[in-house]
C-alpha positions in Angstrom: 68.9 -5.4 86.0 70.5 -4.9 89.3 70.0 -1.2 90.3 73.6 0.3 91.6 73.8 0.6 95.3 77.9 0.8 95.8 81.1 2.5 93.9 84.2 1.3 95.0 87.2 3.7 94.1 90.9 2.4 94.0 93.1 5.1 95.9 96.6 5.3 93.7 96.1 7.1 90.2 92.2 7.4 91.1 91.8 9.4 93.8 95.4 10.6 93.6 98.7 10.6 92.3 100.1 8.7 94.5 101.8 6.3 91.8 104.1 9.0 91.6 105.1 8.6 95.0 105.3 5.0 94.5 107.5 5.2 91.4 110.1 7.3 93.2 110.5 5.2 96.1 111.1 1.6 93.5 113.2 4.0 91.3 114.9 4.9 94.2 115.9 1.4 95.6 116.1 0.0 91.3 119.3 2.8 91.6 120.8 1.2 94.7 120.5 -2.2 93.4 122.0 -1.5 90.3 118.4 -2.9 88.6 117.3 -1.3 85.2 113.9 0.8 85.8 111.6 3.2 84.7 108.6 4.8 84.0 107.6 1.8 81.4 108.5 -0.8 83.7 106.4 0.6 86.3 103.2 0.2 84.4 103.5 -3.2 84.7 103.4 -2.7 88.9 100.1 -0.2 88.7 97.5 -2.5 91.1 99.7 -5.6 92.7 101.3 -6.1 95.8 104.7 -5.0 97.2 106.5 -8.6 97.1 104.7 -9.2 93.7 106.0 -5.6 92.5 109.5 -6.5 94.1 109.3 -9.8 92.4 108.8 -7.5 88.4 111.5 -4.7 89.7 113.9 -7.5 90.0 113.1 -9.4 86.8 113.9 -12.8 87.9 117.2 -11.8 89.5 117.9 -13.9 93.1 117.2 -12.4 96.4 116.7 -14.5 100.1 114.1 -13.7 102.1 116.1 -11.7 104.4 116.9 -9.7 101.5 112.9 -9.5 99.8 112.1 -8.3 103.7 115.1 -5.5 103.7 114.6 -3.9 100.4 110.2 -3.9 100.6 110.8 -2.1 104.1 113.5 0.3 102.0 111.0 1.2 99.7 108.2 1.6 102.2 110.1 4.1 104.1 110.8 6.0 101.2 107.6 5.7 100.2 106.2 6.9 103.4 108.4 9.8 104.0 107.4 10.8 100.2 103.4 10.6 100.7 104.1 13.0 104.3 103.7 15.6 101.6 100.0 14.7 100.8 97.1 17.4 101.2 93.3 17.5 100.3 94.8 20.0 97.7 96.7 16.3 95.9 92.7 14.9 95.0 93.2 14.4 91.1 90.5 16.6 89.4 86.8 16.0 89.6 87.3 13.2 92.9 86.2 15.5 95.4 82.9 16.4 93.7 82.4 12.5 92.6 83.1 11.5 96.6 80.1 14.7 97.5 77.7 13.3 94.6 78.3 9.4 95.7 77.0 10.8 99.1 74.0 13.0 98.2 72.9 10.1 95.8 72.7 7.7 98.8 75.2 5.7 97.8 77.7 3.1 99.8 81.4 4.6 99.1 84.6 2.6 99.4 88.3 3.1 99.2 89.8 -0.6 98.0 93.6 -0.6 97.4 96.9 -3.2 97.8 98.1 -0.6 99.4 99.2 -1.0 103.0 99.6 2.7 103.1 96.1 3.0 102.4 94.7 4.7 105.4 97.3 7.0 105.9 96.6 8.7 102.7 93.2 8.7 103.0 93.5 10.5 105.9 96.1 12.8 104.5 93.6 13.7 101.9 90.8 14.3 104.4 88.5 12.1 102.7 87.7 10.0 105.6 84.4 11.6 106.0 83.5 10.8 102.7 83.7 6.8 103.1 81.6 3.9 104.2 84.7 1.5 104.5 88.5 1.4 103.3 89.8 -2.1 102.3 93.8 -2.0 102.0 96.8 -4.7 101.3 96.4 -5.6 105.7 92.4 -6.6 104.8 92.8 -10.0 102.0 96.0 -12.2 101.7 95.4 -11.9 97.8 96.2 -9.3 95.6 94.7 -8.1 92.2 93.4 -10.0 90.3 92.3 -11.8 92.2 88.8 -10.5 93.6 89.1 -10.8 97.4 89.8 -7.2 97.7 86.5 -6.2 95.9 84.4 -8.8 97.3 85.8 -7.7 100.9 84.6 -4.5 100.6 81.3 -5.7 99.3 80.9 -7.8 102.4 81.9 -4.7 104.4 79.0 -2.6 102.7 76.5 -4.9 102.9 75.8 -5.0 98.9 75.9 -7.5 96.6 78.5 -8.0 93.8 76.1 -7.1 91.1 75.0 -4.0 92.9 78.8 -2.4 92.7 80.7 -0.5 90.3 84.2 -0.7 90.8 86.5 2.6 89.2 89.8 1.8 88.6 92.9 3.1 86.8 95.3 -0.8 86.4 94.6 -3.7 84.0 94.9 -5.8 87.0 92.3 -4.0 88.8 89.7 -4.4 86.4 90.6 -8.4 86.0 89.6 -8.4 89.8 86.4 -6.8 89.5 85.2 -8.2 86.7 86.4 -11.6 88.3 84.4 -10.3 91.6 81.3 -10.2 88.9 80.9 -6.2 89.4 80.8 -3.6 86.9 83.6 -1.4 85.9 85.1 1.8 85.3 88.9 2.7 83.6 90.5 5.6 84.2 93.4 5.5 81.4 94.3 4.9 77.7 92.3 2.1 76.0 94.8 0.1 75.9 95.0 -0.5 79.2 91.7 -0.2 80.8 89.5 -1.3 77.8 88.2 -4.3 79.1 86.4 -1.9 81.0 82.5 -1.5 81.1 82.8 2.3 80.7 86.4 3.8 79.9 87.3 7.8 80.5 90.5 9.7 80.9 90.2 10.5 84.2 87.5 11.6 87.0 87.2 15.2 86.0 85.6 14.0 82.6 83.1 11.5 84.7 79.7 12.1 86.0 77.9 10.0 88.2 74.7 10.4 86.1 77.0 8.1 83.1 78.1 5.6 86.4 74.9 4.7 87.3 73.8 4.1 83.2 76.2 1.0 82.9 74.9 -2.1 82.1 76.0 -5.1 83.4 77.5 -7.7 80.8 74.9 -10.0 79.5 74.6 -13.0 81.3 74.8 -15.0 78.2 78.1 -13.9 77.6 79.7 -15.5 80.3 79.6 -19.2 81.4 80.2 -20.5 84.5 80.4 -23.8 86.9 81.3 -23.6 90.6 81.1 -27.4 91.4 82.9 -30.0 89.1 81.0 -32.9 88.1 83.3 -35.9 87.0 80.1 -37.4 85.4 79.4 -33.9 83.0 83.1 -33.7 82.1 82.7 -34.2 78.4 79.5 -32.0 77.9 81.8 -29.3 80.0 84.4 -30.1 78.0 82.5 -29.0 74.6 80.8 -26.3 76.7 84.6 -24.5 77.6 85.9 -24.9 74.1 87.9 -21.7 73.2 88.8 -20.3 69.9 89.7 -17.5 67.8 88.5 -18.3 63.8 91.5 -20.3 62.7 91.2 -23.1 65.7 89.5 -24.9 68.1 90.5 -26.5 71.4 88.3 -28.1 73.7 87.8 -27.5 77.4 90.0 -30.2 78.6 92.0 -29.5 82.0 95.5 -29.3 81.7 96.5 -31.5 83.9 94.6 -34.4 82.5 91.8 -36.4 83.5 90.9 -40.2 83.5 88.6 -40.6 80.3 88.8 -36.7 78.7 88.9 -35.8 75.2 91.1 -33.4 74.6 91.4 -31.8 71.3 92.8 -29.2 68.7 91.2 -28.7 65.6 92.2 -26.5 62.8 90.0 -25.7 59.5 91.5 -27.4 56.8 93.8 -30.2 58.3 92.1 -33.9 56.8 93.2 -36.8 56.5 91.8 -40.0 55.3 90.1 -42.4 57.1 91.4 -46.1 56.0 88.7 -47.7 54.9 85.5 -45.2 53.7 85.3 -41.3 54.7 87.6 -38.3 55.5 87.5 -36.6 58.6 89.5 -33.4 60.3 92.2 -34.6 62.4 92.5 -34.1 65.9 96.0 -32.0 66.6 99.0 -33.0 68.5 97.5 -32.0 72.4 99.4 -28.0 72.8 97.3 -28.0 76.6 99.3 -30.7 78.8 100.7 -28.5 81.9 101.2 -30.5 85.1 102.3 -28.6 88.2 103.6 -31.0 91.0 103.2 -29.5 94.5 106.2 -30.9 96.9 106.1 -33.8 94.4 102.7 -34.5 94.5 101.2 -33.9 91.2 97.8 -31.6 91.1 94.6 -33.0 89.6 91.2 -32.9 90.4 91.0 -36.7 91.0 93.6 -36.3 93.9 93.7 -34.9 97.0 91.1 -32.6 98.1 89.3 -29.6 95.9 88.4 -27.6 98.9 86.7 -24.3 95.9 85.8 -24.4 92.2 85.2 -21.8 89.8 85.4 -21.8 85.9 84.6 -19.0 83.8 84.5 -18.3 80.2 84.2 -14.7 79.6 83.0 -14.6 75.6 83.8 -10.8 74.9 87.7 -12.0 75.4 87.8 -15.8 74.7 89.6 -16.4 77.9 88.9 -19.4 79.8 89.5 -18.5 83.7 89.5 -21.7 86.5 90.3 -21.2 90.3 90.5 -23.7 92.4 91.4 -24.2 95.9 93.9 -27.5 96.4 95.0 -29.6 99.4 97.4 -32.3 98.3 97.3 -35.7 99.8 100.0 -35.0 102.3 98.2 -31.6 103.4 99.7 -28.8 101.4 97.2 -26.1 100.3 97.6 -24.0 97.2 95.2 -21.3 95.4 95.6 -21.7 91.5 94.5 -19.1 89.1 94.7 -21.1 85.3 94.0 -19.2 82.6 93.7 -20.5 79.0 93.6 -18.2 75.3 93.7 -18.4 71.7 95.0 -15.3 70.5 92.9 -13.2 67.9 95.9 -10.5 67.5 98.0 -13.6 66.0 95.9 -16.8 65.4 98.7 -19.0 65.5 99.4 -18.0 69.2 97.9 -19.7 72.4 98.9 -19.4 76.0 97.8 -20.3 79.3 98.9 -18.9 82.6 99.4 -20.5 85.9 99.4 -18.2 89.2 99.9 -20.4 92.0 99.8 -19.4 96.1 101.5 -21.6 98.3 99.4 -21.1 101.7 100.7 -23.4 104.1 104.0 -24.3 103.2 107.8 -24.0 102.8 108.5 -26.2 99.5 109.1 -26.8 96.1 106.5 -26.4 92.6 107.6 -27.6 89.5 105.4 -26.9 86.5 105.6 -29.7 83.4 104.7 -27.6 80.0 104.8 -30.6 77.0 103.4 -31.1 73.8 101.8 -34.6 73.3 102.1 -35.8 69.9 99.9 -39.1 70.6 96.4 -37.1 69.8 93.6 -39.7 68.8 90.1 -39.3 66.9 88.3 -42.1 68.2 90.0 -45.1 67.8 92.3 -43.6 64.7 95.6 -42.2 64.7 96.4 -40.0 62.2 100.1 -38.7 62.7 103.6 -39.6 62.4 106.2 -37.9 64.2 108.6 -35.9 62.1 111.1 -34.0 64.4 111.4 -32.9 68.1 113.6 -31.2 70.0 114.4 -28.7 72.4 114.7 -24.4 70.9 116.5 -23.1 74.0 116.3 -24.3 77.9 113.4 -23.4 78.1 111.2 -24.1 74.5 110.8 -27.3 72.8 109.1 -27.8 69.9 107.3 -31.3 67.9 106.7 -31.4 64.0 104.4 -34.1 62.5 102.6 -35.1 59.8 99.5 -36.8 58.7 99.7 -40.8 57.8 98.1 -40.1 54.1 97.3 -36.3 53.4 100.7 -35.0 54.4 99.6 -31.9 56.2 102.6 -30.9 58.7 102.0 -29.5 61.6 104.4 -27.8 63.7 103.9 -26.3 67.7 106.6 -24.9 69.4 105.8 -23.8 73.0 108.1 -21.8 75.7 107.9 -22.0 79.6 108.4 -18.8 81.5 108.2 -18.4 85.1 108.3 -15.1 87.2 108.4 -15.0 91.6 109.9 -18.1 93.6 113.5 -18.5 93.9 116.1 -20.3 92.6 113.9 -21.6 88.8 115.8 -24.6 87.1 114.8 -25.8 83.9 115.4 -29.1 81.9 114.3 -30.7 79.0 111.9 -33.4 79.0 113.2 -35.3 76.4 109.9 -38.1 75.7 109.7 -39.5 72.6 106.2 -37.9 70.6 106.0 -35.9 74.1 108.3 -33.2 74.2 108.4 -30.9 77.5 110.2 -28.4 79.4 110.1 -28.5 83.6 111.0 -25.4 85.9 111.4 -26.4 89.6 111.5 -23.2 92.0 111.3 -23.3 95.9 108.5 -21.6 97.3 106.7 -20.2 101.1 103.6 -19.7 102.6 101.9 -16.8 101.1 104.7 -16.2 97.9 102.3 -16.3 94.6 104.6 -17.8 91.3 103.4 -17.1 87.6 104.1 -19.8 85.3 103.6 -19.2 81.5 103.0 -21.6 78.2 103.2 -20.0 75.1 102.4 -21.9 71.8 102.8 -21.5 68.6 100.8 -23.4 65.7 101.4 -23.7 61.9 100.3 -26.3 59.2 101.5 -26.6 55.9 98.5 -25.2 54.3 100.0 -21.8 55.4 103.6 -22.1 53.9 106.2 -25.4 53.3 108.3 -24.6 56.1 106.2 -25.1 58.8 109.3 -25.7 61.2 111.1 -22.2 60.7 107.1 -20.6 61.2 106.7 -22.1 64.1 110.1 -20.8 65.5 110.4 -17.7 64.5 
């Protein structure tokens, strides 16, 4: 096991309260825009940037850039003029004596948080001392969760990943460093910071002692590839299949690929075979999501794949890939897919797109369908029953089997958050039903993009239609 050698602390609600600060200043400017706000809806802003947390205060309401600019600079002054107050006497309880023991242990220290502001509390807190490095919002160009922040200040240090704890009080935060392959410390309720290596209330209940006893996550619960290999795609495909006891799904890119297999399998759901044998059937295809980058469509057959990661992290079943994506005519994106099958409700599945334009002023448009033309090999086992569309944005396709008469039903919903000016329309495909959201986009604006599913068979009730729906 890698011994410990680095603890990297998040400032805002670890070091201090400075969330509070933060919250005042967005309540401040939610009040002058007339924009609903509080203390619950600024949970879902601990740990990501300012435009991203601009993007959540505004909830999909229109802004120019002009506009964006104005009101971030609004809440920055108000921000700034609040955190003047800050004094070594604002340290939350027990981070002094954690910052002294970090030190007399031999231990790298680092301060890594989005915020821009960063330094300026830091030194406000006279801390300073106390650090190896500080890694703010000026340091990466992506936010949590993505890892750059924490891998930054791992450079910075000189230490490896696996040789850093990273303590942390935002959901977010502890995506990043567990994406960044560190360990992990929450500060907060379970239910936020439970995915978590070690989990306390806050510093003043943490010793060092307890830091330096966690255990990285065994290797064989997560799998990993960092290079795609056209000529392994269906043993990956196998390999990235994802779950949760009541279905299968195999690891087949959304997007599609020349000669994959995709399927969906659910205990239970036969049919027969024409001429000897039963077999289970392979379900209408819930994973086709095409994103189409100033009209050219991403794949990993086109353009240029300039970084690779996928990662299935077993304790949570979810399926992560980044990749880095030049299209044919030269525009660069980062994407952030990930892919789930829901153990709360097994009849849920999602995957999440969080796309970065890089390098250019333009348009995205995202493609969420359901394919209803799923084959076993050389068979096809459905007929189509019903489509049709739920609302602008949900659509939904109800088969059955040719001879069992199982019905199937999957309804899925499209929901997209940052960009501008989102239109959606119905794909109206026969046996391919889809929903589309266009959105204009520029260099360095980060859009989330979310498919939600739902899945019921007959074997769970007649009226596998109204399940489905509700």
């Amino acid at each position: 096991m890698t011994k410990i050698r680095a603890i990297i602390f998040d400032l805002d609600g670890v070091l201090t309260n400075t969330s509070e600060y933060h919250y005042r200043a967005w309540k401040q400017l939610a009040d002058e825009l007339g924009v609903p706000f509080d203390r619950q809806r600024n949970e879902s802003l601990r740990g990501v940037s300012r435009r991203r947390s601009l993007e959540l205060l505004l909830d999909g309401r229109t802004a120019t850039e002009e506009q964006m600019q104005e009101w971030m600079a609004h809440k920055n002054t108000a921000y700034q003029a609040l955190i003047r107050q800050l004094s070594p006497r604002d340290l939350l309880p027990g981070a002094l004596e954690l910052l002294r023991e970090c030190r007399k242990a031999g231990l790298k220290v680092a301060v890594a948080s989005a915020s821009r502001n960063a330094r300026t509390v830091v030194e406000r807190l006279g801390i300073e001392p106390l650090l190896d490095r500080l890694v703010d919002g000026h340091t990466v160009p992506r936010q949590k969760p993505a890892a750059d922040l924490f891998l930054k200040a791992a450079e910075l240090l000189g230490v490896p990943p696996e040789a850093c704890v990273v303590v942390e009080d935002a959901a977010s935060g502890i995506a990043a460093a567990r994406a960044a392959g560190m360990r992990t410390v929450g500060l907060g309720p379970p239910e936020r910071v439970g995915a978590a290596d070690l989990v306390a209330p806050d510093l003043s209940t943490l010793t060092l002692n307890a830091i330096l006893r966690i255990q990285p996550a065994p290797s064989n619960w997560h799998i990993t590839e960092t290079a795609f290999d056209p000529a392994a795609l269906h043993h990956r495909e196998t390999l990235f299949t994802i779950g949760n006891g009541y279905l299968g799904t195999r690891g087949s890119f959304e997007e599609g690929y020349p000669g994959d297999r995709p399927a969906t399998l659910v205990h239970g759901v036969f049919d027969d075979h024409p001429l000897v044998y039963t077999e289970m059937v392979n379900l209408p295809n819930w994973l086709p999501f095409v994103l189409l980058v100033n009209g050219e469509r991403f794949r990993m057959d086109r353009g240029t794949v300039l970084s690779y990661r996928r990662h299935l992290h077993l304790p949570t079943g979810v399926l992560t890939r980044t990749v880095r994506w030049r299209s044919p005519a030269g525009h660069t994106v980062d994407l952030e897919i990930e892919r789930f099958a829901s153990l709360a409700d097994p009849h849920l599945l999602g995957i999440r797109y969080r796309v970065t334009a890089l390098d250019f002023n333009g348009q995205l448009e995202f493609r969420a369908s359901l394919d209803g033309h799923a084959l076993n090999p050389e068979l096809f086992h459905w007929r189509q029953v019903a489509q049709g569309t739920i609302d602008q944005q949900g659509v939904y396709l109800h088969t059955r089997t040719q001879r069992s008469s199982i019905e199937v039903c999957e309804a899925c919903r499209l929901d997209l958050s940052g960009g501008r000016d989102v239109i959606y329309t119905y794909l109206d495909c026969e046996g391919n039903p889809g929903v589309a959201a266009r959105l204009a986009v520029r260099p360095e604006e980060t859009v989330q993009a979310d498919k939600l599913v739902a899945l019921f068979t007959s074997r769970e009730g007649d009226d596998v239609h109204q399940a489905a729906l509700s």
